[in-house]
C-alpha positions as CSV (number, residue, x, y, z in Angstrom):
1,X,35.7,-203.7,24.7
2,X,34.9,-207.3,23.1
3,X,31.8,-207.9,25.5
4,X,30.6,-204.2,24.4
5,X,30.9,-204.6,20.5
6,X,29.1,-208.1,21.2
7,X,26.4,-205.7,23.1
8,X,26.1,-203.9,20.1
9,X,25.8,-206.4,17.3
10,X,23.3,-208.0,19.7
11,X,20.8,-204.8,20.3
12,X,21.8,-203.4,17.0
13,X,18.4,-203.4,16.0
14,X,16.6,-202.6,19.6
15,X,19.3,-199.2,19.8
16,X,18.5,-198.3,15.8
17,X,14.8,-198.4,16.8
18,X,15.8,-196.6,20.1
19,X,17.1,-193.6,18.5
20,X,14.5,-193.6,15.7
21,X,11.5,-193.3,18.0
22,X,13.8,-190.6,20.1
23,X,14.0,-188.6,17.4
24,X,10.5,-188.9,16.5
25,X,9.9,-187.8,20.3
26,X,11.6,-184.5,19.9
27,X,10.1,-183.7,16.7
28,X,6.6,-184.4,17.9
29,X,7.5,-182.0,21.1
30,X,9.6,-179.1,18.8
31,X,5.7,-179.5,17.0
32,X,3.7,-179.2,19.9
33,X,5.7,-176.6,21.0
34,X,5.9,-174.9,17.8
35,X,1.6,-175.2,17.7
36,X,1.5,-174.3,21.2
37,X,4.1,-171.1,20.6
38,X,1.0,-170.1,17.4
39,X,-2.1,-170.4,20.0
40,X,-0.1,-168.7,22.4
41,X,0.3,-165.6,20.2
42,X,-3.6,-166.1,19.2
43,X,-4.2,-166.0,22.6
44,X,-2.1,-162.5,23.1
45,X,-3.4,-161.2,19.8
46,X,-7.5,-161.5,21.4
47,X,-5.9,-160.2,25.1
48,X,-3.7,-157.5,23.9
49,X,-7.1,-156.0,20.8
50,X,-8.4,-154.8,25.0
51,X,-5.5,-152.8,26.3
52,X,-5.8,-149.2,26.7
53,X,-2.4,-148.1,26.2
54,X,-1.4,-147.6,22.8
55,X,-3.6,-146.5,20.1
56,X,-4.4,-148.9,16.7
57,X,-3.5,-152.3,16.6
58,X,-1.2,-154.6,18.1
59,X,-0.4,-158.4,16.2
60,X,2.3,-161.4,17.3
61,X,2.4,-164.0,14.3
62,X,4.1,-166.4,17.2
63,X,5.5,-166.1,20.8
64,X,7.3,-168.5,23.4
65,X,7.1,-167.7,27.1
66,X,9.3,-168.6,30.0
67,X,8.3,-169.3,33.8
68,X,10.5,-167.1,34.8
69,X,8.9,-164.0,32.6
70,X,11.1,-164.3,29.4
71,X,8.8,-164.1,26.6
72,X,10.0,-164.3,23.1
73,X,8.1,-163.3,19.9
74,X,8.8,-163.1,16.1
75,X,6.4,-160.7,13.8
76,X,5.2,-158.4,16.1
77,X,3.9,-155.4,14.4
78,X,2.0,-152.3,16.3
79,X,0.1,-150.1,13.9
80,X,-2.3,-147.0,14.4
81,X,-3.3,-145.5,11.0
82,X,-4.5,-142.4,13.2
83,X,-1.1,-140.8,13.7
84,X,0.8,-142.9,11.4
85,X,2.8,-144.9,13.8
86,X,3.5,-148.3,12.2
87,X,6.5,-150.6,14.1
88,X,7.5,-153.9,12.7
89,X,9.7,-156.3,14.4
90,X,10.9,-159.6,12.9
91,X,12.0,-160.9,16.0
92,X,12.4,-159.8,19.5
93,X,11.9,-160.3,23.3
94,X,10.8,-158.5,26.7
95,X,10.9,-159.6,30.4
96,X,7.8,-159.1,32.3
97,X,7.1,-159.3,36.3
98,X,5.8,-163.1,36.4
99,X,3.1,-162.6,39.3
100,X,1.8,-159.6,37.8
101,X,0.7,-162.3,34.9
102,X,-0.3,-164.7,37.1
103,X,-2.7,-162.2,39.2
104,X,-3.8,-160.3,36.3
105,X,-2.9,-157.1,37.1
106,X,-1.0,-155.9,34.0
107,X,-0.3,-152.3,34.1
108,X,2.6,-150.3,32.6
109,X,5.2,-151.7,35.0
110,X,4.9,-155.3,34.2
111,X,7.4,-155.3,31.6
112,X,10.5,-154.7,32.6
113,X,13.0,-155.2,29.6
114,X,12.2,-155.0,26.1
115,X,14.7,-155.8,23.0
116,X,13.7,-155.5,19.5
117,X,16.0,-156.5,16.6
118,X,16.4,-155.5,13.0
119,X,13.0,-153.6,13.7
120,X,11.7,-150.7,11.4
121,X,10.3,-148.0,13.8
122,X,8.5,-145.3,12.1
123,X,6.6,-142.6,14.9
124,X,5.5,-139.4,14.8
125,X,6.0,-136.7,17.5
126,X,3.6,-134.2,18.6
127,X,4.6,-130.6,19.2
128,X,5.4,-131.2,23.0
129,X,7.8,-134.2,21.6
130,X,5.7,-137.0,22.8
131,X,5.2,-139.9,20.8
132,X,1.3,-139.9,19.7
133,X,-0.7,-142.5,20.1
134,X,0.6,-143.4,23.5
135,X,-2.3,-143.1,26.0
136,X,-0.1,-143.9,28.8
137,X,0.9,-140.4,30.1
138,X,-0.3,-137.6,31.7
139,X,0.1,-133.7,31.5
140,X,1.8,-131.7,34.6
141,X,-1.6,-130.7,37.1
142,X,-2.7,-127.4,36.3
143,X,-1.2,-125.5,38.9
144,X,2.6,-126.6,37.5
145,X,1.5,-125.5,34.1
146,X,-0.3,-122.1,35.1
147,X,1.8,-119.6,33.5
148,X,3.5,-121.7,31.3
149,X,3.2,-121.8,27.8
150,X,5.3,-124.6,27.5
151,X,5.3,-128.2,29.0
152,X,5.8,-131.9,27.9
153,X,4.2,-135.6,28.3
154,X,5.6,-137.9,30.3
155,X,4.4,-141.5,30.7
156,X,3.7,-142.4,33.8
157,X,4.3,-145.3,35.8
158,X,6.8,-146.3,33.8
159,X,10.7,-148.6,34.7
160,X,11.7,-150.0,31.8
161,X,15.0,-150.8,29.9
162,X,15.2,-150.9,25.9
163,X,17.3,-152.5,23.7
164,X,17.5,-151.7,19.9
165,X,19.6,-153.7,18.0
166,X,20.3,-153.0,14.3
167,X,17.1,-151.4,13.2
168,X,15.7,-148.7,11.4
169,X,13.9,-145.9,12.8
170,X,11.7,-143.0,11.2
171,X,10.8,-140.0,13.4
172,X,8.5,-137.2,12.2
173,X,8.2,-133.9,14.0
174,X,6.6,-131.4,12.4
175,X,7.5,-130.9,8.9
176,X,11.1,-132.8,9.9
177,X,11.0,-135.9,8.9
178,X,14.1,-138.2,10.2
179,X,16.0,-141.6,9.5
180,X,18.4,-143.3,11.0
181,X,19.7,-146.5,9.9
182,X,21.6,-149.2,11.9
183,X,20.5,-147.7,15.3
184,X,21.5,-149.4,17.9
185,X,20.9,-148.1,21.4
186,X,20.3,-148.9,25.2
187,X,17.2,-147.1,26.8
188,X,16.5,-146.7,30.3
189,X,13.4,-144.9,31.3
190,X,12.0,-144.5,34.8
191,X,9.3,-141.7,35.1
192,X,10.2,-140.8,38.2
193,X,13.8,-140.2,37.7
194,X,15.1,-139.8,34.0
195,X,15.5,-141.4,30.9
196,X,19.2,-142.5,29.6
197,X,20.2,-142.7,26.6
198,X,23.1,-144.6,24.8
199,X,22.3,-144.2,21.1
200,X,24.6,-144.2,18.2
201,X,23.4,-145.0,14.2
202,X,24.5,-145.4,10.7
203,X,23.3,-143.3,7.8
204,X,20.8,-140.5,8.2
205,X,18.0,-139.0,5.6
206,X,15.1,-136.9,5.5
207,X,15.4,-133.6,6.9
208,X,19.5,-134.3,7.5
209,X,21.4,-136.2,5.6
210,X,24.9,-137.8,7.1
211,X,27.0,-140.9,8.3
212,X,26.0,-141.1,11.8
213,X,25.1,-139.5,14.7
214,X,25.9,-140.3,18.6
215,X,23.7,-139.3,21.9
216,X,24.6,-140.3,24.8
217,X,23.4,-138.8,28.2
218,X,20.3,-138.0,30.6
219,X,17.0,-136.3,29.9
220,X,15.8,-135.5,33.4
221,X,12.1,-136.0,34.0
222,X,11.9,-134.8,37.8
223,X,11.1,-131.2,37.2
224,X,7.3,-130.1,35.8
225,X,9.3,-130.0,32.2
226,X,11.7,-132.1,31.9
227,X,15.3,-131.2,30.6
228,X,18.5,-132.2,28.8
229,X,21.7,-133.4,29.9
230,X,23.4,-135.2,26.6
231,X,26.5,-135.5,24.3
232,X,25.7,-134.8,20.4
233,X,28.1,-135.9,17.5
234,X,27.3,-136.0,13.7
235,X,29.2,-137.5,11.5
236,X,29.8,-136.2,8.2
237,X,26.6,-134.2,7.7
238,X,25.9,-133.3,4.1
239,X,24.7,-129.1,3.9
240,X,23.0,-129.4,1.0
241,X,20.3,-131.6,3.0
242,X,19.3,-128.8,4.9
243,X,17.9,-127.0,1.9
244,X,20.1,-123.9,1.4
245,X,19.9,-124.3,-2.9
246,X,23.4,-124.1,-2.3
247,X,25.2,-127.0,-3.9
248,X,27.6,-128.1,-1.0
249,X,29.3,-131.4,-1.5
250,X,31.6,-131.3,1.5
251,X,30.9,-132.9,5.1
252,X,30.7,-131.3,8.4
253,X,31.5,-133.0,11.7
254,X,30.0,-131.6,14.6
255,X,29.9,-132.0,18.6
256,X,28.1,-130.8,21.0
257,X,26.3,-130.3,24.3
258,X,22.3,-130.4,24.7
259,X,20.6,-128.5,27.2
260,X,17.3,-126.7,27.7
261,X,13.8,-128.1,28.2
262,X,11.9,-130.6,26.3
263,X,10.5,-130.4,23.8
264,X,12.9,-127.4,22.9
265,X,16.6,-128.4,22.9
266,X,19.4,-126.3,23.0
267,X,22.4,-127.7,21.1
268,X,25.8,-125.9,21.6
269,X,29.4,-127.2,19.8
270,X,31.6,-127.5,17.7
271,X,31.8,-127.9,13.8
272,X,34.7,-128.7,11.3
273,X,35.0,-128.8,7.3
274,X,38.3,-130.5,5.4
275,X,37.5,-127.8,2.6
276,X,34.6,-126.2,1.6
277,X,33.2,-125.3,-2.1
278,X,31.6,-122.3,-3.2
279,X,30.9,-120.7,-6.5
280,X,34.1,-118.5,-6.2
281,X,35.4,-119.8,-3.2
282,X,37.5,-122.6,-2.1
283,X,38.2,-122.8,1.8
284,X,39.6,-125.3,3.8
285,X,40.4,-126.2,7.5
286,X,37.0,-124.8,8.3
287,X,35.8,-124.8,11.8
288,X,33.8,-122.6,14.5
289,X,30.9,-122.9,16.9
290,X,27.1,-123.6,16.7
291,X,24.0,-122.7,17.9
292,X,20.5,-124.2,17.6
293,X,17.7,-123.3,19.3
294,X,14.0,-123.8,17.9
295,X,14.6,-124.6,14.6
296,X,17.5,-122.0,13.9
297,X,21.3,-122.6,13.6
298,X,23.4,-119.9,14.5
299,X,27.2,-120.0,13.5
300,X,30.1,-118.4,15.2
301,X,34.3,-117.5,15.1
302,X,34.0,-119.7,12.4
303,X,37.5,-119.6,10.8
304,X,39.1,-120.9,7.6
305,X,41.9,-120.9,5.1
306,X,40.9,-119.6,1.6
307,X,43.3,-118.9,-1.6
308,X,46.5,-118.7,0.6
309,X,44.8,-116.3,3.4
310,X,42.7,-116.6,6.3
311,X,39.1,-115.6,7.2
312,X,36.6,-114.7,9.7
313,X,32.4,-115.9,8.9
314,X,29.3,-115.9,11.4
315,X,25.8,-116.6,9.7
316,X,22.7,-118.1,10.6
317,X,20.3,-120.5,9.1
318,X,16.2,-121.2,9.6
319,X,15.7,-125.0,8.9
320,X,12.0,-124.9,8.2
321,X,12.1,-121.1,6.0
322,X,15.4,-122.2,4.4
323,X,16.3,-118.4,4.9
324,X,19.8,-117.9,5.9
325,X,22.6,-115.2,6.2
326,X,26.9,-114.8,6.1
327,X,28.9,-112.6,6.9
328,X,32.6,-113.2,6.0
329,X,35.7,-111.3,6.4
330,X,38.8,-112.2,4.4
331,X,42.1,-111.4,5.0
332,X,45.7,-111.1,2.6
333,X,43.9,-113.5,-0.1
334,X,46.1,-113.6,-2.9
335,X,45.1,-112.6,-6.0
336,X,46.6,-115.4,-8.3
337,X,45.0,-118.0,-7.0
338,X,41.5,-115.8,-6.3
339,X,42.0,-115.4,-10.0
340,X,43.9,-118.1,-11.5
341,X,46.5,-115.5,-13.1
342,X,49.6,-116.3,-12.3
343,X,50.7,-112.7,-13.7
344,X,47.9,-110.8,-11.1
345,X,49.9,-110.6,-7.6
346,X,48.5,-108.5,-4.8
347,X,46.8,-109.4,-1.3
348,X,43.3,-108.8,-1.1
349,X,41.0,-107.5,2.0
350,X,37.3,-108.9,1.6
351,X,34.2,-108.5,3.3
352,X,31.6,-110.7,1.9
353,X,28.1,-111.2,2.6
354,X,25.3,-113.7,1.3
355,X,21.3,-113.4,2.1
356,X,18.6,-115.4,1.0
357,X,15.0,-115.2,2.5
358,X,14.0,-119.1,1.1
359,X,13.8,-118.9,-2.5
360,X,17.3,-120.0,-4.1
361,X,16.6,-116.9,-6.5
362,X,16.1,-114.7,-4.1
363,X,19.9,-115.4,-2.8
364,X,22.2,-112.4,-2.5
365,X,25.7,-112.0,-2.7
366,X,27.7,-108.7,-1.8
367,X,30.2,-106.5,-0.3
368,X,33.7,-104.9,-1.1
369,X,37.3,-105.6,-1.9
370,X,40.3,-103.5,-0.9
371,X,44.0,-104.4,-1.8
372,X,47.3,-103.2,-1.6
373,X,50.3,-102.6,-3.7
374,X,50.6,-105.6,-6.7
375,X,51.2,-105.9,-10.4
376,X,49.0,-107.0,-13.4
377,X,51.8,-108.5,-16.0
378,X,54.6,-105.2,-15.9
379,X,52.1,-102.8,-14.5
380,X,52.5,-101.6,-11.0
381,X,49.7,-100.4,-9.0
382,X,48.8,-99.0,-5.4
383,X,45.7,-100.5,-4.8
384,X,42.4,-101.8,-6.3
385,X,38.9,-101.6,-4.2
386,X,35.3,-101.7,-4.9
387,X,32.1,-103.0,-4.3
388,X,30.0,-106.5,-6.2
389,X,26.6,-107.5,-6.1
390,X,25.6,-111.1,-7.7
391,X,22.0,-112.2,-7.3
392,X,20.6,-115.0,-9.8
393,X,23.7,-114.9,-12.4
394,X,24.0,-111.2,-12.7
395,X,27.2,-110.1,-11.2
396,X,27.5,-106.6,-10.8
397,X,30.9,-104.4,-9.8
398,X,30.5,-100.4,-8.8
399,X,32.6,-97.9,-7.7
400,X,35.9,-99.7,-9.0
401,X,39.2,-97.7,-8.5
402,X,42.7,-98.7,-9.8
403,X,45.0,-96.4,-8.3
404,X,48.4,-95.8,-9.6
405,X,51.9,-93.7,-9.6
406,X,50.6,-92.9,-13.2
407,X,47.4,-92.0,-12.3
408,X,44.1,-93.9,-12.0
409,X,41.9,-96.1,-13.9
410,X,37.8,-95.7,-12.2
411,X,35.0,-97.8,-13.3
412,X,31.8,-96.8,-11.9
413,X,29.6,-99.8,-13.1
414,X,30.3,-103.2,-14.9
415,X,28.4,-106.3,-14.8
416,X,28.7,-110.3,-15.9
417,X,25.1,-111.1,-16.9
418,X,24.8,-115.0,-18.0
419,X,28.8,-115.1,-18.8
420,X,28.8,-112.0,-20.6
421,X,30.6,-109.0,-19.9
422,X,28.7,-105.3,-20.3
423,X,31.3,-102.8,-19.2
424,X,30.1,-99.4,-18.5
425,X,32.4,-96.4,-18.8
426,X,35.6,-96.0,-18.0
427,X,37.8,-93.4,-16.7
428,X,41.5,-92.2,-16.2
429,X,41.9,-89.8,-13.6
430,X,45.5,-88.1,-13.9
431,X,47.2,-87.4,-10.5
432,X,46.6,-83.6,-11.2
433,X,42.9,-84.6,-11.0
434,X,42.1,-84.3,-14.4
435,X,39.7,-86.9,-15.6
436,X,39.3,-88.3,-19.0
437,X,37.1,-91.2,-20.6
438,X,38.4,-94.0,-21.7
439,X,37.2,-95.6,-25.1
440,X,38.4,-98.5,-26.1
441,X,36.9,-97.7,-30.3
442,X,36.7,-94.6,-32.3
């Protein structure tokens, strides 16, 4: 130990030199490399302006390469003012097939692995679902699409495997326009098998609004059209996003199954609803079945609780014409709460419907009400039924029959018009049948 700190106190000098000029060594080689890593992405910018595959332009601010095929880059950003595409990535890598470099025979198989991270993807979809501005692909021959009014794009040639890690993405298809934060997802695409997907999100905007939504599953691209084999789940999708005009606060949760042929899907599942707020009503434990199929959502034995009964609804909704219908069917709803007076006690039978062809105004609410026996305060009664219409804040009630032991008590026509009531006449019919008008001043 003696004879080494003598070593030291010795060399001191020589070994403080030593490390000095070591450190200068690496930083002169971390420059070099960090020049060499700038050339080499001037070198891709100028080789990749002549590829054929993608449309627009294609930029790499700075890249470092493996010999093994591992190339790393930072900046890369693909843009084609054409169809709009625009993807930025701040950092990211791919894996590409090292002889095909050094032979120069790049072609769409060469890379082999790409991962992109905290990128912001924005693409827009033609009608058959393909992403434009690819040139890579090819349409079936024209003997698969003879007869067939429908088909998709497929790239061709293609084995690659994606990895998206915490970016943003942007898809537009026709007037849809779609976002999905915090996507993160593993992509494997073989053209002459099928693509699988494992894709799961944050937030959603545009078109749908929500927390999150899940795919995970195949999209088979064997068959002249190719087809879909996933798992859907949304979380916490806001209604209001879809356009309806009505003002829905509550989330629905949904699950499903997607089938059918690309690029039209075929979504089948499950939906659910804590509660459920409208003008009127106030359900809960809401849940049913879904259908969508081109651009239409079609709900079934959708079931919920509402004012201390139960109810049956089915309705369907257009996403790009906003138009949608109900149909609901209430049972033993009890007329305190329906009300809010606690003196009011009957159950109530309602059949409910709601139409709207796209314009909020045009919105439609209607149907009848049936009860049985009940009491308002200390009067007894047999039953009350009748009909309502409300469209655009006139609410209208016809044919309205109290029926009593007494006698009973008919109101052809009344209406609430901004808040206010017009009542139109009244009658008392007495159980002999006589009938008699009611007025309330001389």
């Amino acid at each position: 130990m003696k004879a080494w700190k003598a070593f030291l106190l010795r060399h001191r000098r020589k070994i403080k030199y030593g490390i000095l000029a070591l450190m200068a060594g690496f930083l002169v080689l971390f420059w070099l490399a960090y020049i060499a890593s700038i050339h080499a992405a001037q070198i891709f910018n100028r080789e990749i302006a002549k590829q054929h595959f993608l449309d627009g332009t294609i930029t790499v601010e700075r890249l470092t390469a493996t010999p093994m095929g591992h190339v790393r880059f930072y900046n890369l950003e693909w843009k084609d003012d054409r169809s709009g595409n625009r993807v930025t990535v701040p950092s990211g890598s791919f894996h590409v097939k090292p002889l095909d470099v050094v032979l120069k025979r790049i072609n769409t198989r060469t890379i082999e692995r790409l991962e992109l991270d905290n990128a912001d993807i924005d693409l827009t979809f033609d009608k058959n679902m393909h992403v434009k501005g690819i040139k890579a692909a090819e349409l079936p021959n024209p003997s698969q699409r003879k007869g067939k009014k429908k088909f998709d794009i497929k790239l061709k040639n293609v084995n690659v495997a994606v990895q998206l890690s915490h970016c943003r993405m942007t898809a537009r298809f026709k007037n849809r326009v779609h976002t999905f934060e915090d996507v993160n997802a593993d992509l494997a695409y073989n053209s002459a098998d099928k693509l699988t997907i494992d894709f799961s999100t944050g937030e959603l905007g545009g078109t749908l609004e929500g927390q999150g939504v899940d795919i995970q599953g195949d999209v088979d691209l064997k068959p002249a059209v190719s087809t879909y084999d996933l798992k859907l789940g949304i979380k916490n999708l806001n209604p209001s996003s879809l356009g309806t005009g009505l003002d829905i606060h509550e989330r629905v949760t949904a699950s499903a199954n997607v089938t059918g042929q690309l690029p039209e899907p075929v979504i089948v599942g499950e939906l659910y609803m804590p509660a459920l707020n409208l003008p009127g009503l106030k359900f809960t434990n809401v849940k049913g079945n879904f259908k969508y199929e081109d651009g239409k959502i079609d709900a079934q034995n959708v079931t919920a609780d509402i004012f201390e009964g139960t109810c049956d609804a089915e309705g369907g909704f257009n996403i790009d014409t906003k138009a949608y219908h109900v149909n609901v069917m209430g049972h033993d709803l009890h007329s305190e709460d329906a009300t809010n007076i606690p003196y009011f006690r009957t159950l109530v039978q309602l059949d409910l419907k709601m139409l709207c062809d796209g314009n909020n105004r045009s919105t439609l609410t209607y149907g009848s009400f049936a009860s049985g026996k009940g009491i308002y305060a200390i009067i007894k009664f047999n039953s009350i039924k009748g009909t309502f219409s409300n469209q655009y804040k006139q609410l209208k009630f016809s044919d309205v029959v109290i029926k009593s032991d007494g006698g009973d008590i008919v109101a052809p026509q009344f209406e609430l018009l901004d808040g206010k009531l017009h009542l139109g006449n009244l009658y008392y019919v007495a159980p002999d049948g006589g009938r008699a008008r009611i007025h309330f001043f001389s």
